[in-house]
C-alpha positions in Angstrom: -21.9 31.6 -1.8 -21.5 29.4 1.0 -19.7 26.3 -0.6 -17.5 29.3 -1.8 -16.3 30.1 1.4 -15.9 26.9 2.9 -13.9 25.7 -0.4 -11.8 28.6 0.3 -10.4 27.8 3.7 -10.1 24.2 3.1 -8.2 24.7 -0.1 -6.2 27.4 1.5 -5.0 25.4 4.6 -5.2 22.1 2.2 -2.1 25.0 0.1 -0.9 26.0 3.2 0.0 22.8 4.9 0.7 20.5 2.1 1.7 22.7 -0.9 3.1 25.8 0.0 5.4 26.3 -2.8 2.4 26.1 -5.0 2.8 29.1 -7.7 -0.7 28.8 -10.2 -3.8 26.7 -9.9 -6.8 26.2 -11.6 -10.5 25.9 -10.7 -12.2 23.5 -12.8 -15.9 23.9 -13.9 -15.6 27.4 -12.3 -18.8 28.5 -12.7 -19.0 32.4 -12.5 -15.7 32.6 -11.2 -16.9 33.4 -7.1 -14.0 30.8 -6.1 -11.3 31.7 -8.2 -11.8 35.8 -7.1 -11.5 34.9 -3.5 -8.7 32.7 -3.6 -6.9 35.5 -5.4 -7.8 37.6 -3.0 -6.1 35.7 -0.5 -3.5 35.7 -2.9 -3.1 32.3 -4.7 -2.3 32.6 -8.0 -5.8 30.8 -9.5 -7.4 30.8 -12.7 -10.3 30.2 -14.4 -12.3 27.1 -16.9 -15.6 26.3 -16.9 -17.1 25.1 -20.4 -21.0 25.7 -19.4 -20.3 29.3 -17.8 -19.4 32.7 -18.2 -16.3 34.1 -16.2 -17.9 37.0 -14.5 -15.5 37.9 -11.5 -12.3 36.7 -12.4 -11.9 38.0 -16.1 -8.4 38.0 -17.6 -7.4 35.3 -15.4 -8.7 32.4 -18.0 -7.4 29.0 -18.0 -4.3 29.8 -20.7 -4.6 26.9 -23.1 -1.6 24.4 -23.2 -0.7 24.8 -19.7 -0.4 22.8 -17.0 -0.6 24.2 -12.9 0.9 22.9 -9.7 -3.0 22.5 -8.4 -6.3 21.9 -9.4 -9.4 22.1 -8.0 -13.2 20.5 -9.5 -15.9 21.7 -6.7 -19.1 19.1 -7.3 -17.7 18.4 -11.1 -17.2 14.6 -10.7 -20.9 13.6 -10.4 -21.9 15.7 -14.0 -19.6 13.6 -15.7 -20.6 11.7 -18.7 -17.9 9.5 -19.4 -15.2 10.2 -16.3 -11.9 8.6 -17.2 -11.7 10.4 -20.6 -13.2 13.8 -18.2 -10.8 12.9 -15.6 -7.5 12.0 -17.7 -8.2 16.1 -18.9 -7.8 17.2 -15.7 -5.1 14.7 -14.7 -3.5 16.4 -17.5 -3.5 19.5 -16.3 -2.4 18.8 -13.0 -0.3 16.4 -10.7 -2.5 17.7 -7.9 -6.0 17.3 -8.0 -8.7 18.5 -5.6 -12.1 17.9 -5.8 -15.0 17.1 -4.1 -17.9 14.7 -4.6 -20.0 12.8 -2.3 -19.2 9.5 -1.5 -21.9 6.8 -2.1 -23.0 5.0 1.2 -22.7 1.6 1.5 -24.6 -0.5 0.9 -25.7 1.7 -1.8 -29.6 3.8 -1.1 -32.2 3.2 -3.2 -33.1 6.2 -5.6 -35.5 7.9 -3.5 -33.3 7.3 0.2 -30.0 9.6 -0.7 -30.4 13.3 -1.4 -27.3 13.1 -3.7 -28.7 11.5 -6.7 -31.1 14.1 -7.4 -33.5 12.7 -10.1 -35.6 15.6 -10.7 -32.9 17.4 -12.3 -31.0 14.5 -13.8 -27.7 16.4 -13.2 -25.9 13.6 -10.8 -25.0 11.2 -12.9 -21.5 9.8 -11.9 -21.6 8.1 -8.6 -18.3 7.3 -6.7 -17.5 4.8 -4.0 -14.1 5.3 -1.8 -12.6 2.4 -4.0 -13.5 3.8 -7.2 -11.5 6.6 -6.5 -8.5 5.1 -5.2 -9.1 2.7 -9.2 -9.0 6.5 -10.5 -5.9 7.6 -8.7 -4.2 4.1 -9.6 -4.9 4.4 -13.0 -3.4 7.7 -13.2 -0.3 7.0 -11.4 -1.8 9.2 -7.9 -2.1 8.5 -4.6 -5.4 9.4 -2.9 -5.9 11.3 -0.2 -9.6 11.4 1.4 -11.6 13.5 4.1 -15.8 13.3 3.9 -16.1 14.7 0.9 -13.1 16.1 -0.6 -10.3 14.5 -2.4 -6.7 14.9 -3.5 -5.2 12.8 -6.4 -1.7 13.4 -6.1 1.9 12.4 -7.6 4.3 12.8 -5.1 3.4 11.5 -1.1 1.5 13.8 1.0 0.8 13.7 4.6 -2.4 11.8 5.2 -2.3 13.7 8.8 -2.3 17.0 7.6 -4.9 16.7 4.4 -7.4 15.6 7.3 -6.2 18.5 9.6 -6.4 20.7 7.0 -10.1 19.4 6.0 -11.3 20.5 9.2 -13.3 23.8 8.8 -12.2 25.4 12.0 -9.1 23.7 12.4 -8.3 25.4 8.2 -9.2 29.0 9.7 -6.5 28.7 12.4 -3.8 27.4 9.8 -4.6 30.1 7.4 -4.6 32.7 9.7 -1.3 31.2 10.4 -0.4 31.2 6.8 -1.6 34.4 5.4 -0.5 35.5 2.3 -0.3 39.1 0.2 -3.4 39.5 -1.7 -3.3 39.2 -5.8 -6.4 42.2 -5.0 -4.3 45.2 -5.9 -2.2 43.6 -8.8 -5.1 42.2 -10.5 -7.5 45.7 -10.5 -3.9 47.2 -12.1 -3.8 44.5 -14.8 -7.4 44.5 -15.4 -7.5 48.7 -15.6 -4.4 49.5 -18.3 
């Protein structure tokens, strides 16, 4: 639940500050839906995907199938894919804005048993990314990158490379939404969901 909440106030401000005209967005590999409730909550207009889940708390706000959204987000998607450019031109696809988030691998690179992140026991991790393969990925698909610790934005159009980082800053993202609050999708979802 944690991750949860801190993808929520950094996507919010990263909204807030950089895309505030946004109007639907989609959480890729979504899991139970936990992320896409919340951010509706705090009313952004999110939906749902996840291929390997079921949508438990965000139902009748699916992914609708031959559309595209002003945002995207993939929370800890990047490393489970098999082949990534064909994965990644999907969500390129879908979006000129995508977020994610993926742990960069140190330089020079740890041996298998020295970096937490490649998690062998599970076998789950295994698509590793270095800051330069990412900005190959956003070249490739005609983005710019945009990079704080772990989270990045591919986008089409030039952002502020100021304000992603501000906006990447857990308590600094508190104050901007707070700032920036918006009407809650709460009430209008329980009414679409009931008749």
């Amino acid at each position: 639940m944690q991750r949860n909440l801190v993808n929520r106030e950094l996507t919010s401000a990263v909204l807030n500050l950089l895309f505030p005209k946004m109007s639907n967005a989609v959480d890729f590999g979504a899991g139970h839906g936990i992320f896409v409730r919340l951010m509706r909550d705090r009313g952004f207009n999110f939906f749902w995907f996840d291929l390997h889940a079921t949508n438990d708390y965000a139902r009748g706000f699916e992914l609708q199938e031959h559309s595209t959204y002003d945002f995207l987000t993939a929370f800890e998607v990047l490393e489970h894919l098999v082949e990534p450019i064909p994965d990644l031109a999907r969500l390129m696809d879908l979006s000129d804005n995508v977020f994610v988030s993926t742990c960069i691998v140190p330089q020079p690179s740890p041996g298998l048993s020295d970096w937490w992140y490649y998690v062998p026991s599970t076998g789950q991790h295994i698509s590793f990314y270095t800051t330069e393969s990412l900005r190959r990925i956003a070249a490739r698909f005609g983005r710019r990158l945009l990079t704080c610790g772990s989270y990045h934005l591919f986008t089409r159009e030039k952002r502020s490379d100021i304000l992603y980082k501000v906006a990447n800053k857990l308590r600094i993202a508190r104050i901007v939404n707070q700032l920036h609050r918006r009407a809650s999708l709460t009430e209008n979802d329980f009414e679409k969901m009931t008749s």
